[in-house]
Backbone as ProteinMPNN parsed JSONL, in Angstrom:
{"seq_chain_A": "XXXXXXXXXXXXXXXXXXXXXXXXXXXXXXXXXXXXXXXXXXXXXXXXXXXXXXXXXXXXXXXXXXXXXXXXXXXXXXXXXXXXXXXXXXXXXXXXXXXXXXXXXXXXXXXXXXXXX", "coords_chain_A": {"N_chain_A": [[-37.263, -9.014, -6.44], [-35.621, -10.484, -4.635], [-34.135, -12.45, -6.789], [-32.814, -10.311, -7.622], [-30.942, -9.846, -5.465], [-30.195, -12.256, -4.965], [-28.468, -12.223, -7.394], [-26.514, -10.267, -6.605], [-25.121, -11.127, -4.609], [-24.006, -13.525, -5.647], [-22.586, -12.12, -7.519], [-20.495, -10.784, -5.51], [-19.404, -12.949, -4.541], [-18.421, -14.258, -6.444], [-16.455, -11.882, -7.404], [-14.687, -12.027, -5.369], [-13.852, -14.837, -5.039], [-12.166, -14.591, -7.286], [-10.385, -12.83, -6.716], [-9.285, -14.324, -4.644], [-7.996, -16.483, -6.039], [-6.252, -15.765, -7.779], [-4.391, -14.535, -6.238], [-3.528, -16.751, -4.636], [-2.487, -18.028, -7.042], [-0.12, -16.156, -7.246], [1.429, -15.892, -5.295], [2.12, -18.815, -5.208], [4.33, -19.007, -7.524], [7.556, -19.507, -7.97], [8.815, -17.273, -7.963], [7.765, -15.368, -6.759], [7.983, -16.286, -3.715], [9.572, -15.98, -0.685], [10.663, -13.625, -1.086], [13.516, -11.124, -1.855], [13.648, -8.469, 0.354], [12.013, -5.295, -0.87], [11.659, -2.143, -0.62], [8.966, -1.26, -1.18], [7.424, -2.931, -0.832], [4.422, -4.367, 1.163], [3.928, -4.963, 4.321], [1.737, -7.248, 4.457], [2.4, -8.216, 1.931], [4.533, -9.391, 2.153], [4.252, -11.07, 4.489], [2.479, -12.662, 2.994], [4.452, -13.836, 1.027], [6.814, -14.481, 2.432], [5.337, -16.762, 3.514], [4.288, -16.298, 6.541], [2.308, -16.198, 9.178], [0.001, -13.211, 9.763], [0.508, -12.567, 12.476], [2.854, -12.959, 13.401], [4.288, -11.097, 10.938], [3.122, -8.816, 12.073], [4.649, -8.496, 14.713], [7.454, -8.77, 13.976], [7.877, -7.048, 12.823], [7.401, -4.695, 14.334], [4.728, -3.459, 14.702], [1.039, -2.03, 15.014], [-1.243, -3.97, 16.072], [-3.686, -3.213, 14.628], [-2.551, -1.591, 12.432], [-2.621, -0.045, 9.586], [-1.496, -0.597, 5.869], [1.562, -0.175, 5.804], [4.129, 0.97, 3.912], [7.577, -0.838, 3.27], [9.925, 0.931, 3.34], [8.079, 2.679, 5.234], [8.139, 1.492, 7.449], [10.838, 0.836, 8.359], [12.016, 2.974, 8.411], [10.502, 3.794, 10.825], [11.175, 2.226, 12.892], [13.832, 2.343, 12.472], [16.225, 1.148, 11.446], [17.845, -0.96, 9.251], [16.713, -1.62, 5.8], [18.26, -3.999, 5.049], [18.331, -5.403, 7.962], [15.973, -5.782, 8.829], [15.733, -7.335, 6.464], [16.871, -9.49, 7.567], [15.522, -10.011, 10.265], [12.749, -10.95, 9.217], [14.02, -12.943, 7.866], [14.773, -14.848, 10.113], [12.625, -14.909, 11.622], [10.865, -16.416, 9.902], [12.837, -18.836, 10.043], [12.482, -19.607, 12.487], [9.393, -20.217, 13.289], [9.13, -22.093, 11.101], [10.049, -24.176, 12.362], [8.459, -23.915, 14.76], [6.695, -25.057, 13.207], [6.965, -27.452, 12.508], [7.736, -29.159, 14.819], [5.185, -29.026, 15.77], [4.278, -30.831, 13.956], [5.106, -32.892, 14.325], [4.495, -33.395, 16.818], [2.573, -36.412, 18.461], [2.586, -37.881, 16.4], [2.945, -40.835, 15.102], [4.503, -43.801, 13.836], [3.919, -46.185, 12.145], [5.317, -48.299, 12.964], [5.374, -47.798, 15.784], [3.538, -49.149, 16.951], [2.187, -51.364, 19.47], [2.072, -55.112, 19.302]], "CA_chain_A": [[-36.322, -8.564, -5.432], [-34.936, -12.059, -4.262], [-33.539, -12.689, -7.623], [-31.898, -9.493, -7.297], [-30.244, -10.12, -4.313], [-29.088, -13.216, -5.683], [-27.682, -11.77, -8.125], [-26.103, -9.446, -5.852], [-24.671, -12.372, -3.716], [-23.112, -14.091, -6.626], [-21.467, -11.255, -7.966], [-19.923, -10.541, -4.392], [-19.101, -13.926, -3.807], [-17.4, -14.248, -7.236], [-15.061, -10.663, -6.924], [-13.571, -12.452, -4.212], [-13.023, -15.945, -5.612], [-11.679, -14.301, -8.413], [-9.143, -12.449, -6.14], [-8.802, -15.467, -3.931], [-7.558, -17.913, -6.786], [-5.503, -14.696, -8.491], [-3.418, -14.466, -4.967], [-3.008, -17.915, -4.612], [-1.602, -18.52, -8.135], [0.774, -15.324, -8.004], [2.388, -16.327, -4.662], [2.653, -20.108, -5.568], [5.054, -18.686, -8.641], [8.415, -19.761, -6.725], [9.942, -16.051, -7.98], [7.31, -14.665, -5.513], [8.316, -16.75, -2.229], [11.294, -15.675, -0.395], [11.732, -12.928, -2.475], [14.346, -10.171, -0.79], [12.33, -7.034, 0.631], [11.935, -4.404, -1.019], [11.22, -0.714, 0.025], [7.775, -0.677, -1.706], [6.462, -3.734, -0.342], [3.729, -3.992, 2.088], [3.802, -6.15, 5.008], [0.961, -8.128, 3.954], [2.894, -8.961, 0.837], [5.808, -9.807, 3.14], [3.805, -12.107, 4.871], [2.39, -13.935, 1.959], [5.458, -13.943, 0.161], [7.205, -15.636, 3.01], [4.855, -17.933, 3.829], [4.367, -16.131, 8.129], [1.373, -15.409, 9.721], [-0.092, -12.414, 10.288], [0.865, -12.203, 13.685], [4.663, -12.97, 13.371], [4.915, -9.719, 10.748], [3.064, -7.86, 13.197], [6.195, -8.964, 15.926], [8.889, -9.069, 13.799], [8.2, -5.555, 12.403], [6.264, -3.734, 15.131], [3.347, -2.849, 14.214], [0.032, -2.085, 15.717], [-2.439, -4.982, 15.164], [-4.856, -2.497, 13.475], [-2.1, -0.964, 11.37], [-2.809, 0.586, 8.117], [-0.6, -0.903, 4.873], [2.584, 0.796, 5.396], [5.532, 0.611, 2.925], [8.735, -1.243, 4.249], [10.532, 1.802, 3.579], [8.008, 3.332, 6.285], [8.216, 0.487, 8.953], [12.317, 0.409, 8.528], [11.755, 4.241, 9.122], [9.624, 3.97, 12.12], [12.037, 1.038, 13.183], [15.269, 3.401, 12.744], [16.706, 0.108, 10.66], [18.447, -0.755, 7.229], [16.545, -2.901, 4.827], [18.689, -5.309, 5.382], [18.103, -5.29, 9.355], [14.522, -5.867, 8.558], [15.74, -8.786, 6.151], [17.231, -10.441, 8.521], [14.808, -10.205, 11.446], [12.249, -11.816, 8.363], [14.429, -14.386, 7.893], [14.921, -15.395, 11.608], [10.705, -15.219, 11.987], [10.776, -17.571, 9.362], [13.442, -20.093, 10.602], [11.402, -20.024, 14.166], [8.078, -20.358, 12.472], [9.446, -23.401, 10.271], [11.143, -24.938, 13.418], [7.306, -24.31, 15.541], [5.553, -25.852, 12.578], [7.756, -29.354, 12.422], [7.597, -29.599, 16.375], [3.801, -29.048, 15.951], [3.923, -31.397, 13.182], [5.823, -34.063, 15.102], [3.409, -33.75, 18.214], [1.551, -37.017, 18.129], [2.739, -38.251, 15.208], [3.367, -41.915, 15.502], [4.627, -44.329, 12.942], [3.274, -47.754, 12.082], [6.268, -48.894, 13.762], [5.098, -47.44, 17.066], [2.45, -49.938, 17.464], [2.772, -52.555, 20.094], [0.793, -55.943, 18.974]], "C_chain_A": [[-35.379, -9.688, -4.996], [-33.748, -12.231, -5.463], [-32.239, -11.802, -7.995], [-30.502, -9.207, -6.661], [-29.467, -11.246, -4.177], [-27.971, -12.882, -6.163], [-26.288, -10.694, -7.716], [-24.69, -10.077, -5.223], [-23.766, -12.896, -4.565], [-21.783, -13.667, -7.392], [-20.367, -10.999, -6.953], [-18.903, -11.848, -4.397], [-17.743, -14.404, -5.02], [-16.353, -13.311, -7.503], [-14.32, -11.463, -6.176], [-12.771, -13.903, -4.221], [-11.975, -15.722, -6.359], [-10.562, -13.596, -7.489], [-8.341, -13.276, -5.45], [-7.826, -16.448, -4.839], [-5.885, -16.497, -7.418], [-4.32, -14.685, -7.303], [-2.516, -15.142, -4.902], [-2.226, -18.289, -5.521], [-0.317, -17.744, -7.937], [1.688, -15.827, -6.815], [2.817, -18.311, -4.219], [4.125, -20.284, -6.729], [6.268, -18.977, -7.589], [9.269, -18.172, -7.338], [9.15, -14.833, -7.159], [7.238, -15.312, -4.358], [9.288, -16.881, -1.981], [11.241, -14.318, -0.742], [12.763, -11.641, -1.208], [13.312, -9.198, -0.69], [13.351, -5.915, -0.048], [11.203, -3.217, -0.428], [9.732, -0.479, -0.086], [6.772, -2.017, -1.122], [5.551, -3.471, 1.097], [4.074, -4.804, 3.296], [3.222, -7.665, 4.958], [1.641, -8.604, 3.084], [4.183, -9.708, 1.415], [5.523, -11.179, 3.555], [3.254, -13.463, 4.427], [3.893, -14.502, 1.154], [6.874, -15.138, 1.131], [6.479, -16.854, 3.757], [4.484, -17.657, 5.831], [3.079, -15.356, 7.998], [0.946, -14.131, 9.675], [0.503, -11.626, 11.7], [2.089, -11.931, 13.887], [4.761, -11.85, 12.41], [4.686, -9.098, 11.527], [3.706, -7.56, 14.441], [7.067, -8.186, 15.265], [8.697, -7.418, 13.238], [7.114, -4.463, 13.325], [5.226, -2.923, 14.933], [2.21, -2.969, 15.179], [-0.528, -3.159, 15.003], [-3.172, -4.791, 14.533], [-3.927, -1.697, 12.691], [-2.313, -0.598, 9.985], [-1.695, -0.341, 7.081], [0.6, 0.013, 5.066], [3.295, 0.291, 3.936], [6.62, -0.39, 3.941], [9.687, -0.235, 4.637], [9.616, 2.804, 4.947], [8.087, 2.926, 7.69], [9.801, 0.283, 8.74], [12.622, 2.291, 8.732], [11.318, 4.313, 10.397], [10.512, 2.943, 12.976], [13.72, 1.643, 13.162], [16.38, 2.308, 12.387], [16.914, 0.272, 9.429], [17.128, -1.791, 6.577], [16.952, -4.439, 4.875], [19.042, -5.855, 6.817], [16.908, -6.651, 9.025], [14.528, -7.072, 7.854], [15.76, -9.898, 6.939], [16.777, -10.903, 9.884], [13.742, -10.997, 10.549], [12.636, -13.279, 8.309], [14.618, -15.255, 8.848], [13.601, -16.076, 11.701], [10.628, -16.02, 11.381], [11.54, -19.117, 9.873], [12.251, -20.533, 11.648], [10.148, -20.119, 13.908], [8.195, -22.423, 11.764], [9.509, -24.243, 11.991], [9.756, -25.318, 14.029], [6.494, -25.605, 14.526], [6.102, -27.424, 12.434], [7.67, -29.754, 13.917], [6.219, -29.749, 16.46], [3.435, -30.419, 14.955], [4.089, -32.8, 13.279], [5.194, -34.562, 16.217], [2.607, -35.276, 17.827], [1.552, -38.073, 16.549], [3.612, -39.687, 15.289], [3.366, -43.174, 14.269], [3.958, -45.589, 12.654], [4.282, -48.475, 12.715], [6.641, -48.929, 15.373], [3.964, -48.632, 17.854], [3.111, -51.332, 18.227], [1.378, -53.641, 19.501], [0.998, -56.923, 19.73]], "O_chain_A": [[-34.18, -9.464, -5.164], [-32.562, -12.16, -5.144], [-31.146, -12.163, -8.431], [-29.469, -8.658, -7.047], [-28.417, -11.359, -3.544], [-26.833, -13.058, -5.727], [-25.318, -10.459, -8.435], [-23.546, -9.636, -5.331], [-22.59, -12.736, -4.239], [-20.719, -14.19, -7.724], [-19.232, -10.974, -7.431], [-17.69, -11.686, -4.258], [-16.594, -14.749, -4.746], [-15.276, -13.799, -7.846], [-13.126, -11.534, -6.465], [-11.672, -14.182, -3.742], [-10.949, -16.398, -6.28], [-9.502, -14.149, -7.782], [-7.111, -13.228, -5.444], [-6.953, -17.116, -4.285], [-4.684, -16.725, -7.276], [-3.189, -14.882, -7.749], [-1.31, -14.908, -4.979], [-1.21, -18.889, -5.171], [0.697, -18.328, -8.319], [2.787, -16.231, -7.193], [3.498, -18.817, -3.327], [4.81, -21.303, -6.815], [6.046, -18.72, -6.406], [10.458, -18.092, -7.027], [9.612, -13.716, -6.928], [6.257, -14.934, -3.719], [10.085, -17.603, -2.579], [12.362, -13.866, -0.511], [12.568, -11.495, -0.001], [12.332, -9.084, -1.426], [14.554, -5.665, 0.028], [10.174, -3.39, 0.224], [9.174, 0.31, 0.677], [5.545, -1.96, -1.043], [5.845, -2.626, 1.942], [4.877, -5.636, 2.874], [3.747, -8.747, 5.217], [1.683, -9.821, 3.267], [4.646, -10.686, 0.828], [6.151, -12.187, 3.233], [3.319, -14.609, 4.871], [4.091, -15.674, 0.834], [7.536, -16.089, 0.715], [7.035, -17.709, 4.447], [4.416, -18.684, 6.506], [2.746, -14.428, 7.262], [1.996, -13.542, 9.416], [0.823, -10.448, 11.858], [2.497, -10.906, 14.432], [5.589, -11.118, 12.952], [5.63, -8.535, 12.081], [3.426, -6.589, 15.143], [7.478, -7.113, 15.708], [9.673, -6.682, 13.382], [6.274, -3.672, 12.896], [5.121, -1.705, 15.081], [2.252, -3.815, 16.073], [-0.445, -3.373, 13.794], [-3.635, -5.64, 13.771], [-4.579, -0.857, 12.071], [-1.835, -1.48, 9.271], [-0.87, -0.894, 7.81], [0.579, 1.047, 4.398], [2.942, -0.592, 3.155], [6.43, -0.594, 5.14], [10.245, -0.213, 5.734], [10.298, 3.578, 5.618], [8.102, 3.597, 8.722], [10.041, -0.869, 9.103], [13.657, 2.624, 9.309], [11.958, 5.074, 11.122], [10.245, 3.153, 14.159], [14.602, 1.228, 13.914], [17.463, 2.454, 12.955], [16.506, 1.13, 8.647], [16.8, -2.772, 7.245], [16.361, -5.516, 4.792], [19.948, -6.682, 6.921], [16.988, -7.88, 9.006], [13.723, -7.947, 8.173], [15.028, -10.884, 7.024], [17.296, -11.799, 10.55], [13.631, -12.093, 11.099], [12.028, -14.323, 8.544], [14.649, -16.451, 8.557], [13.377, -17.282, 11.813], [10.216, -16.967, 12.051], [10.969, -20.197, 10.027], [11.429, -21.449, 11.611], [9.67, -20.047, 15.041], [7.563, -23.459, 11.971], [8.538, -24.894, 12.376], [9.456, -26.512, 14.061], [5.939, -26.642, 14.891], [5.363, -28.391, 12.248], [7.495, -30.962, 14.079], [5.859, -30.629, 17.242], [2.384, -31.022, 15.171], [3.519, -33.686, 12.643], [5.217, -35.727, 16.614], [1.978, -35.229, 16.769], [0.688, -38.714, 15.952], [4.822, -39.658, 15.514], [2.276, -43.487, 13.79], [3.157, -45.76, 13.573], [3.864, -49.579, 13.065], [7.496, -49.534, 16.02], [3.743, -48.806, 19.053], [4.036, -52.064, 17.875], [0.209, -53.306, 19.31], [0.187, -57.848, 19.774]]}, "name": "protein", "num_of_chains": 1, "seq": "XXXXXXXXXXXXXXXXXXXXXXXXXXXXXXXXXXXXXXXXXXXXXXXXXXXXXXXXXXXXXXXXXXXXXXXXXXXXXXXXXXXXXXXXXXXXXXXXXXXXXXXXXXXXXXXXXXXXX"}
């Protein structure tokens, strides 16, 4: 039984590496980051694809926090927006995202030239 359950464990644990590394490679490809939105994309792919949180799609395209996978074509529906609305509120979340993460990145961040001796 143990061995079983190992076996069980391993298999589990590898499905998900195996999706984990598969993810990682496809949106490291630089012709999947950035890319323009399309109608068929999900959010989630939105979010990997530009490099934003979870939280910031769930802003920038109103969504419930427990939302289901829509389409874009159904959140630029439900949003009463073009496509290219929806681009451009993306691309904003991203600027202001970039902008938090260099101010966060700058916090504290002190050169060797900062030192008094």
């Amino acid at each position: 039984m143990p061995t079983a359950l190992l076996a069980v464990a391993l298999a589990g644990l590898l499905w998900f590496a195996t999706g984990f590394v598969r993810e990682a490679l496809y949106f490291s490809d630089p012709a999947h980051q950035q890319q323009d939105l399309a109608l068929w994309m999900s959010p989630r792919y939105v979010g990997k694809s530009w490099d934003l949180p979870p939280e910031v799609i769930v802003q920038t395209m109103e969504l419930d926090p427990d939302h289901a996978q829509p389409t874009l074509r159904e959140v630029t529906e439900h949003l009463g927006i073009s496509l290219e609305e929806l681009q451009a509120r993306i691309e904003a979340a991203k600027a202001e995202e970039e902008a938090r993460r260099a101010a966060h990145h700058g916090e504290g961040d002190h050169g060797a030239g900062d030192q008094n001796d």
